[in-house]
C-alpha positions in Angstrom: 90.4 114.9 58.7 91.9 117.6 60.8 91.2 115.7 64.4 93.3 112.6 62.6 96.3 114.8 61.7 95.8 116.6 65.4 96.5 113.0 67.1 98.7 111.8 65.0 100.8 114.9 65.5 100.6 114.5 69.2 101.3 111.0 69.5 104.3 111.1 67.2 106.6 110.8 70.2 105.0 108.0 71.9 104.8 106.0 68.3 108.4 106.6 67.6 109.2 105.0 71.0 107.2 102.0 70.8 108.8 101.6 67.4 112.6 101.3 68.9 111.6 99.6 72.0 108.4 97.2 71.0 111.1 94.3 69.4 112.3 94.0 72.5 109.5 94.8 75.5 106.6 93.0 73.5 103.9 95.6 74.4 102.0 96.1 71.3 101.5 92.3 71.5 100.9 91.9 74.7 98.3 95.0 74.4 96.9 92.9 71.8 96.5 89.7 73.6 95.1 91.2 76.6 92.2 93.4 74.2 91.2 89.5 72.4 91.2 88.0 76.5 88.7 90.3 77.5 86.6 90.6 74.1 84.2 87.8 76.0 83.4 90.0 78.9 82.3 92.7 76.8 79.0 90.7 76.2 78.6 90.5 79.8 79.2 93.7 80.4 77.0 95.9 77.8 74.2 93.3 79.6 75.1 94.3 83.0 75.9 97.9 82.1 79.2 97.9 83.0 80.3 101.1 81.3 83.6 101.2 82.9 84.8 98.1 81.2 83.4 98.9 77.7 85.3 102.2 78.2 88.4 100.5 78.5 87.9 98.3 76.0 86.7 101.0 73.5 90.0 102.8 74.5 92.1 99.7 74.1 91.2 98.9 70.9 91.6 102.7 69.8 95.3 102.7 70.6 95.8 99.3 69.1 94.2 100.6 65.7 96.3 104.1 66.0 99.4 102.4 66.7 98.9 99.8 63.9 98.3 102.4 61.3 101.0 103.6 62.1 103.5 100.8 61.8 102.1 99.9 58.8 102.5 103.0 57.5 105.9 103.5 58.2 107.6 99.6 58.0 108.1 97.0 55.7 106.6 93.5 56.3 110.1 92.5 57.7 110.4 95.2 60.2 106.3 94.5 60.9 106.8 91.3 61.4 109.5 91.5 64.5 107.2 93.5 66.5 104.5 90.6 66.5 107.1 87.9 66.9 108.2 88.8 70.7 109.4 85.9 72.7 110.0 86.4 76.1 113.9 85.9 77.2 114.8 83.6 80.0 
């Protein structure tokens, strides 16, 4: 649809740079991991109304789907495959 191409046009720049830098910061993963911590408040918090927290989560897990089309788009399963593999340097 046109509103895909519009965004994917406009985040271009930030996907590029998560590309070169994610191998080495982690932050796809640890977007990740933080999105699946939180999936059990979201029960809570439809209940208690808590729009503010299913807005975040809604957003969340927006940029982890757009950013995960987009790497799989554009890698192989070897390149793929180093950003989920992060392990934190001592």
């Amino acid at each position: 649809s046109a509103d895909l191409k519009l965004l994917e046009e406009a985040t271009v720049s930030v996907c590029k740079s998560l590309v070169e830098k994610n191998p080495r910061t982690g932050n796809l993963g640890a977007l990740i991991k933080v999105f699946l911590s939180r999936t059990k408040e979201l029960k809570i918090s439809t209940e208690c109304q808590n729009h503010l927290f299913i807005w975040q989560a809604h957003n969340a897990l927006f940029i982890i789907c757009c950013l995960l089309k987009v790497f799989i788009s554009r890698m192989s399963e070897e390149e793929l495959q180093l950003h989920f593999t992060y392990e934190e340097k001592e």
